[in-house]
C-alpha atoms as one frame of an Amber mdcrd trajectory, in Angstrom:
protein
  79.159 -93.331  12.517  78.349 -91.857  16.022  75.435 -90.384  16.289  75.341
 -86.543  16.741  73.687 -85.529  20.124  73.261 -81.729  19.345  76.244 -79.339
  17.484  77.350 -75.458  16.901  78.413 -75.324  13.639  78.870 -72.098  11.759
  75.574 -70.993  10.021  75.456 -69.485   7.074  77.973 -65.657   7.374  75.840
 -63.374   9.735  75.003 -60.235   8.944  73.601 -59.514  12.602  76.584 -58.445
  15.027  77.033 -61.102  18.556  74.392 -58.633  20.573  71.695 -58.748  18.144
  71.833 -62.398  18.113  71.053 -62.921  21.636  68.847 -59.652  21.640  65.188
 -60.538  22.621  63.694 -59.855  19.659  66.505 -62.571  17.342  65.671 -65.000
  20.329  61.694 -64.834  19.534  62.307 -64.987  15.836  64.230 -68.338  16.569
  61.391 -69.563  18.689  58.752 -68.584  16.250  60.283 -70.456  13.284  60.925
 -73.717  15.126  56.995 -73.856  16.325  57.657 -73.914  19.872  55.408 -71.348
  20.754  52.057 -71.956  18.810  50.270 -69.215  20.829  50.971 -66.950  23.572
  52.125 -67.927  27.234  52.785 -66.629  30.253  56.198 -68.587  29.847  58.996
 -66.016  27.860  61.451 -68.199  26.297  63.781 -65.084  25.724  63.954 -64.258
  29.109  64.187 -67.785  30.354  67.285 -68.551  27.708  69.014 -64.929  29.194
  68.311 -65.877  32.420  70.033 -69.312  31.995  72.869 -67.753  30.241  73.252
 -65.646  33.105  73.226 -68.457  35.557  75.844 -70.501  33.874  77.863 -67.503
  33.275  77.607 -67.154  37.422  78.095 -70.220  38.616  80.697 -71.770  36.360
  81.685 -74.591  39.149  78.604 -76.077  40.518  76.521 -78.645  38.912  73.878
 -76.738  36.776  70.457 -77.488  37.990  66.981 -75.865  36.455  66.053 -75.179
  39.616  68.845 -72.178  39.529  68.020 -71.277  36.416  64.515 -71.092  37.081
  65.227 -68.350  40.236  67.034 -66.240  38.173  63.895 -66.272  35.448  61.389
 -65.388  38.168  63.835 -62.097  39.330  64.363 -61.236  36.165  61.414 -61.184
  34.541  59.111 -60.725  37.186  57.046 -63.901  36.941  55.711 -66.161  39.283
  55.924 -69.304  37.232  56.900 -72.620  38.657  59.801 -74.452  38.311  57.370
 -77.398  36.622  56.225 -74.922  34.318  59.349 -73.948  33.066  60.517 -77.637
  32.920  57.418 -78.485  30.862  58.173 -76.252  27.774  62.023 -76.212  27.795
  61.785 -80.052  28.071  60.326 -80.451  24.216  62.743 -81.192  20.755  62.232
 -77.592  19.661  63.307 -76.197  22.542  66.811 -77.625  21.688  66.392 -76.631
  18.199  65.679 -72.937  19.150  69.195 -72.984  21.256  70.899 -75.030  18.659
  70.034 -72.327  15.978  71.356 -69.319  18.259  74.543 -70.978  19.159  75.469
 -71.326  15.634  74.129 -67.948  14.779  76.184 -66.536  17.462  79.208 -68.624
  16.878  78.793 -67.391  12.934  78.379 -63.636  14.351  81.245 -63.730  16.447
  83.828 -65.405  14.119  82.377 -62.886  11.072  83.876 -60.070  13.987  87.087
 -61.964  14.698  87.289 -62.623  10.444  87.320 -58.678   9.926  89.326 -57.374
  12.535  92.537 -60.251  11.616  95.189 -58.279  12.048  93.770 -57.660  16.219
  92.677 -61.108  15.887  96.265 -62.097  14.909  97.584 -60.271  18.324 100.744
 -60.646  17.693 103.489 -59.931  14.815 105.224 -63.522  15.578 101.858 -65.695
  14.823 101.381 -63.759  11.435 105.001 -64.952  10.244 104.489 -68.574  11.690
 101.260 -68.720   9.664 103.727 -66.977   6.582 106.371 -69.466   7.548 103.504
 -72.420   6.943 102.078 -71.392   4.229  98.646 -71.817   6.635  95.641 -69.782
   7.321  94.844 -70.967  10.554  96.292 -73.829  13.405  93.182 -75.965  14.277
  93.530 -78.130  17.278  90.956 -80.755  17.533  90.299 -82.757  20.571  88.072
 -84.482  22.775  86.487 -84.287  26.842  83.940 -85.644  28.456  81.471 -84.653
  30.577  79.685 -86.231  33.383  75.559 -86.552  33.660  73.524 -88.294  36.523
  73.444 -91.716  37.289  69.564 -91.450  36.355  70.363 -89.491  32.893  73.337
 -92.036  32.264  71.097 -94.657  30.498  69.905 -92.312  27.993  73.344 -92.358
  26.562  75.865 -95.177  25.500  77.683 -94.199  28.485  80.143 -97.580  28.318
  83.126 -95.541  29.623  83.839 -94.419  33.626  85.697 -91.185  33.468  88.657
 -89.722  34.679  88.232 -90.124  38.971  86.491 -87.239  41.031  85.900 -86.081
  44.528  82.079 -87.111  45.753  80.592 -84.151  48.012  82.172 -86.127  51.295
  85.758 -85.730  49.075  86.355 -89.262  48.350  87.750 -90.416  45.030  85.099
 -92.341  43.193  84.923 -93.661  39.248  83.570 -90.379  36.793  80.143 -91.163
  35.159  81.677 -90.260  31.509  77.880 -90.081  29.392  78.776 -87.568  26.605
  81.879 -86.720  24.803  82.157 -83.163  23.294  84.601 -82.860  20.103  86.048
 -79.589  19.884  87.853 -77.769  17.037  89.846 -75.022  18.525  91.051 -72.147
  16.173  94.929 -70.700  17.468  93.952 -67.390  15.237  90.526 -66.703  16.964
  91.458 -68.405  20.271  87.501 -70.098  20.647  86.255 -72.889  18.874  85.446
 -73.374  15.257  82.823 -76.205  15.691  81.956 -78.400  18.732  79.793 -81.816
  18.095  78.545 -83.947  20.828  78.696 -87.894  20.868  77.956 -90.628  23.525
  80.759 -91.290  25.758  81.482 -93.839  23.001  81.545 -91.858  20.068  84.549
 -92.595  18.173  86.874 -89.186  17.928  88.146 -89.626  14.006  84.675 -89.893
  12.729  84.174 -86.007  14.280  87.019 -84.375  12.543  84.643 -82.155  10.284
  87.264 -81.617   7.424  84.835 -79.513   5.317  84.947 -77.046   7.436  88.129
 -75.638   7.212  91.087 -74.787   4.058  94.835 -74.560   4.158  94.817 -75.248
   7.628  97.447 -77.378   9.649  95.635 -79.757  12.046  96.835 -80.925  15.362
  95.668 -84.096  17.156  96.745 -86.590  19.689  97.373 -89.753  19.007  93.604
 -90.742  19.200  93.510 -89.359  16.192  96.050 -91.824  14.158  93.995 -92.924
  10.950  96.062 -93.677   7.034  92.167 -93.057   5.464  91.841 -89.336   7.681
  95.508 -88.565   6.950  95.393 -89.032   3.132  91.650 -87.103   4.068  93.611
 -84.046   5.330  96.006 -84.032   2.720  93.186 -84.144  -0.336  90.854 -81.393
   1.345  93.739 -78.851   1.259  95.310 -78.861   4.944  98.025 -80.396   6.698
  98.051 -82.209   9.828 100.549 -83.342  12.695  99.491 -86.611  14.971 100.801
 -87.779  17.745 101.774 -91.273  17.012 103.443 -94.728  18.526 106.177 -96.450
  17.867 104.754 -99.587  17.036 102.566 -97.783  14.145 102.758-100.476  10.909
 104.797 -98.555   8.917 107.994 -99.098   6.945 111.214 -96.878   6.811 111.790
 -95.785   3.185 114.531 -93.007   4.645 115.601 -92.130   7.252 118.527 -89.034
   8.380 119.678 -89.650  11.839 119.628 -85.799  12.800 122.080 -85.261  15.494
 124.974 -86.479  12.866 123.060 -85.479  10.146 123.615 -88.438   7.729 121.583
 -90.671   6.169 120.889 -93.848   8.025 120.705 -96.735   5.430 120.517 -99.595
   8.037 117.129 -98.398   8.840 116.027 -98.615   5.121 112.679-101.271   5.250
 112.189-101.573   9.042 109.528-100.733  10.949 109.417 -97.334  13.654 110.171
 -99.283  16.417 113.391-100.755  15.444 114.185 -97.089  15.546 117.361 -96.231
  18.005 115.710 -95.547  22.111 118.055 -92.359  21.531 118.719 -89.748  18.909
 116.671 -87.793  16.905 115.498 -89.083  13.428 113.427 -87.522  10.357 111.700
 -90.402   8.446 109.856 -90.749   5.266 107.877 -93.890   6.152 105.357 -95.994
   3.622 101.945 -96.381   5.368  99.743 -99.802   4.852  97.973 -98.310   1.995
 100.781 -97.378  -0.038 100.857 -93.583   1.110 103.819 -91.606   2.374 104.273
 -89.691   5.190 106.769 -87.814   7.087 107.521 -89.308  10.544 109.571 -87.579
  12.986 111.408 -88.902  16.640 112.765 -86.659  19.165 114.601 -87.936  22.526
 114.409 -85.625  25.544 117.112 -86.297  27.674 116.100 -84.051  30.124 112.374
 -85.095  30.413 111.048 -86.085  33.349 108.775 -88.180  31.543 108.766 -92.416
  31.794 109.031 -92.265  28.222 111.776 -89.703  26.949 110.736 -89.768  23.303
 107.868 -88.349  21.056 106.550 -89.446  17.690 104.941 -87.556  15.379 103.530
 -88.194  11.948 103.101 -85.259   9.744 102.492 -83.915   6.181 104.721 -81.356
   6.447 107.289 -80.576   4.308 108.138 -76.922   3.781 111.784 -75.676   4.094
 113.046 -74.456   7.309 110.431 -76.776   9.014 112.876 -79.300  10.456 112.159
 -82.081  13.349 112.930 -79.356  16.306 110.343 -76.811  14.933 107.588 -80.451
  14.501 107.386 -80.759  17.778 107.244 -77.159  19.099 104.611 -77.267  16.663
 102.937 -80.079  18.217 103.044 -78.364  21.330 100.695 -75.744  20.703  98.360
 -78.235  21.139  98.729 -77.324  24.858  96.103 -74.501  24.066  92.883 -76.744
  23.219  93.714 -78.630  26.930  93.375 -75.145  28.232  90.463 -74.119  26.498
  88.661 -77.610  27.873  89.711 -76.493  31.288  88.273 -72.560  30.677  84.594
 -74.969  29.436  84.410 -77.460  32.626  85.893 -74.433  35.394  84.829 -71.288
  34.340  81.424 -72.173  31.930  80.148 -74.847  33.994  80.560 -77.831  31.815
  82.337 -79.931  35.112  78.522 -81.922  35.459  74.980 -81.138  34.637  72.517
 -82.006  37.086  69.457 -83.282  34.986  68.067 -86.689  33.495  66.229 -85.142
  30.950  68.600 -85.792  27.448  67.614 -82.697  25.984  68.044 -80.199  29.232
  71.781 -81.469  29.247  72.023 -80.968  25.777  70.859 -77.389  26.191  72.909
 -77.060  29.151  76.067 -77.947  27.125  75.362 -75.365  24.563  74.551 -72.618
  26.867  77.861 -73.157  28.481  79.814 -72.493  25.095  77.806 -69.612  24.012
  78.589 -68.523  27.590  82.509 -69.336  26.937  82.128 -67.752  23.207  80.538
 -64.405  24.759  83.858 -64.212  27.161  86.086 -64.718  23.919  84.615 -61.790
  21.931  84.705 -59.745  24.756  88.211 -60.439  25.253  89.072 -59.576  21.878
  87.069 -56.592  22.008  88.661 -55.132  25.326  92.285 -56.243  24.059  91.334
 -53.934  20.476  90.148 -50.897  22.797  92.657 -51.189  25.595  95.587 -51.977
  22.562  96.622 -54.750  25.456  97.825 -57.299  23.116  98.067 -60.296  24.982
  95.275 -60.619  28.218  94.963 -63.996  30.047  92.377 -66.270  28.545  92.165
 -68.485  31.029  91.484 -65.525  34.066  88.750 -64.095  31.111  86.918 -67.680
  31.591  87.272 -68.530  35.141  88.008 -65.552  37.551  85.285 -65.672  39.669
  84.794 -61.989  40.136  84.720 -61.593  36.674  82.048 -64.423  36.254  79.565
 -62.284  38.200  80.435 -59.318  36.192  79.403 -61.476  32.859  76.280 -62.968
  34.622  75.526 -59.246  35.399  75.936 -58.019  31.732  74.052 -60.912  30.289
  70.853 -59.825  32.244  70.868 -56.622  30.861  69.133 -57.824  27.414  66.173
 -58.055  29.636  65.841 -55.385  32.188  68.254 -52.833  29.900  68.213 -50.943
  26.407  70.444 -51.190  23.484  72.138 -47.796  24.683  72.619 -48.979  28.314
  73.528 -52.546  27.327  76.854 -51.020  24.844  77.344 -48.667  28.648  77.942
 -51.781  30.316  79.868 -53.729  27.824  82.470 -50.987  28.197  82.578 -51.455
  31.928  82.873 -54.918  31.371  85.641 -54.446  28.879  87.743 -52.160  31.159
  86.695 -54.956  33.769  88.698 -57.489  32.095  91.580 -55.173  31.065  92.158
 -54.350  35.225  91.412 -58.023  36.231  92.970 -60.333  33.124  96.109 -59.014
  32.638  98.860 -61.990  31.402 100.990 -62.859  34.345 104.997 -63.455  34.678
 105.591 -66.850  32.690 106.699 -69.367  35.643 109.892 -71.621  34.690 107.835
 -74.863  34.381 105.742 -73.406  31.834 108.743 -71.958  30.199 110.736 -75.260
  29.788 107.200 -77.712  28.861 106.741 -74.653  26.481 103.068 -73.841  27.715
 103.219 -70.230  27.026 101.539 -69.976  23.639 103.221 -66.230  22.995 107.081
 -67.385  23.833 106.576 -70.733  22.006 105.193 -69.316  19.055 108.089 -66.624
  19.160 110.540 -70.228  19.811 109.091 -71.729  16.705 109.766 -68.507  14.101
 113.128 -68.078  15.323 113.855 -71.498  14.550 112.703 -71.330  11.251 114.320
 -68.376  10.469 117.673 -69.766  11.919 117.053 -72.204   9.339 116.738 -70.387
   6.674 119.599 -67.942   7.781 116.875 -65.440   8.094 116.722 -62.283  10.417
 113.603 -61.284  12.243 113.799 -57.854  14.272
């Protein structure tokens, strides 16, 4: 198995709300109990890991450097210690253990708000019946994105892989420098992630699907994903799953119902998914290498401007009303998590991190997502104030005037008091209510169903069309 670079993992259910967990006083409690600071120093690791948040929060496009954090320390806390200094104590293991700790504190704290509050968290009447419809809890997307490091950090990690292309600073194309992989769960319900690990570049994706973690979910992955031992996995810990698959998967046909006449196809009985027709529509029960049995489902797009017109998808699902149409709608939604990686690498300054030290990037990383978890809850919180039920994400994480406005707020825990820092999280709130609001869905996102709202409004009327159902 891969080994795990750092992680934020749930801890155990907080009983401290998201503000006391990055509060100054949590932060030295953290510090204290992993032995990082045996006696006193000029060096405040509170204010430094504020002042960092801050920074990322501010400049969510630019390569992170300590150097910028370090700047931001000296203003805010009024110090005059070097850059070295700073380098020397954030450098160590326990360091990373201290922000490792707080991340999953915070991510714990956060998701504890989100837990109470489901109805709000729900944010709209048409995801409550499609989770009804499912008999679900929750629709986990889990995927994978890398990130780049420097050339001089890249031998630190099993950094085999090049990375999607990128512009150099004189804007030519040149290979990525793909060192670490992050492997994101991404809850539909709470729109943030329920767990993020971090692997080399390497690190194989089916080995970080973290199963324990959730119940009577339904969990949606890309064909990277495509595994008999992690299917029949799914199916034993409770949840269901749809994966994107191939047509040359080694599978054989038990049945299959050609869906645009709606018969049964017996000439199809014992062959493999391939030998499938190039078009039509077709809802198989197929017999896996082990012996197992799954659902697999093709649909042709005529219309597609896609090379390949046709999508397979395997899939434990089999409730009523749930027929191939309403699959891959389903699938779809998978859209979101490809969204959420672009919110973590534009808007939280996870594009590159400009350090060779392993555990600065690590650090780095995490500071970004408590960053992008921060933006989340605050989100949520100005949408249950406001009563604005659907704000934009995606402007929440990357609008550049708002990213000050964050990188602002997050200073306060040092120069401000409890009183004044609840003030400004109500500016910021009404902030993101004036700046955020969703905009008119554009036709291309309307017919490659990208709207998350109108596609999960597609996929209930569907169902209830089904089952001759009537939804006001």
């Amino acid at each position: 198995m891969s080994e795990i670079l750092t992680k934020i993992i749930p801890s155990n259910p907080a009983h401290k709300s998201p503000f006391a967990v990055i509060s100054h006083e949590s932060i030295h409690d953290h510090v204290i109990a992993a032995g990082m600071m045996e006696r006193d120093r000029k060096f405040s690791v509170p204010d430094y890991i504020c002042s960092t948040l801050s920074y990322v929060a501010q400049a969510p496009n630019y390569n992170h450097t300590l150097a910028g954090a370090h700047s931001l320390y000296k203003i805010n806390s009024g110090s005059d210690i070097s850059c070295k200094c700073v380098h020397k104590n954030i450098v160590k293991d326990k360091a990373l253990t201290v922000v490792e700790n707080i991340a999953s504190e915070f991510l714990a704290s956060v998701s504890g708000f989100i837990k109470r509050r489901i109805k709000k968290a729900l944010r709209c009447a048409n995801l409550s019946v499609l989770l009804k419809f499912l008999g679900v809890d929750d629709i986990i997307l889990i995927d994978g994105t890398e990130v780049s490091v420097r050339p001089g950090c890249k031998p630190k990690f099993d950094c085999k892989t090049k990375g999607r292309k990128r512009l150099d600073g004189r804007g030519q194309e040149v290979d990525g420098a793909a060192g670490i992989k992050l492997h994101i769960a991404y809850s539909v319900v709470k729109a943030t992630y329920e767990y993020v690990t971090v692997t080399e570049g390497v690190g194989s994706e089916r080995e970080q699907v973290l199963l324990e973690q959730f119940h009577n979910c339904l969990i949606i992955m890309d064909r990277g994903y495509v595994d008999d031992d992690l299917e029949d996995a799914i199916i034993a810990s409770g949840n269901q799953f749809i994966i994107k698959g191939k047509k040359s998967m080694a599978c054989k046909i038990k049945r299959a119902i050609d869906t645009d006449k709606n018969v049964v196809d017996t000439t199809l009985v014992g062959t493999k998914v391939s030998k499938l027709p190039y078009k039509g529509n077709y809802d198989c029960q197929v017999e896996k290498k082990n012996g197992s049995v799954i659902r697999v489902i093709k649909t042709h797009h005529a219309t597609d401007n896609e090379e390949d017109k046709n999508t397979i998808l395997r899939t434990s699902l089999n409730v009523k009303g749930v027929d191939i149409k309403v699959i891959y709608q389903l699938y779809r939604i998978r859209w979101q998590i490809e969204l959420f990686n672009k919110c973590l690498k534009s808007g939280n300054g996870l594009l590159a991190i400009n350090s060779t030290k392993k555990t600065i990037v690590m650090q780095y990383i995490l500071f970004s997502l408590i960053v992008a978890l921060l933006k989340t809850y605050a989100a949520f919180k100005a949408q249950a104030r406001h009563e604005d039920e659907w704000l934009s994400l995606l402007k929440v994480h990357t609008d550049k005037g708002l990213c000050k406005v964050f990188g602002n707020f997050i200073c306060c825990f040092i120069t401000h008091g409890r009183s004044s820092i609840f003030q400004k999280f109500k500016e910021l709130q009404d902030n993101i209510v004036e700046i955020c609001p969703r905009s008119e869905i554009s036709e291309r996102d309307r017919s490659k169903l990208k709207d998350l709202p109108l596609l999960i409004e597609k996929v209930v009327f569907t169902i209830a069309h089904n089952l001759n159902l009537k939804i006001a």
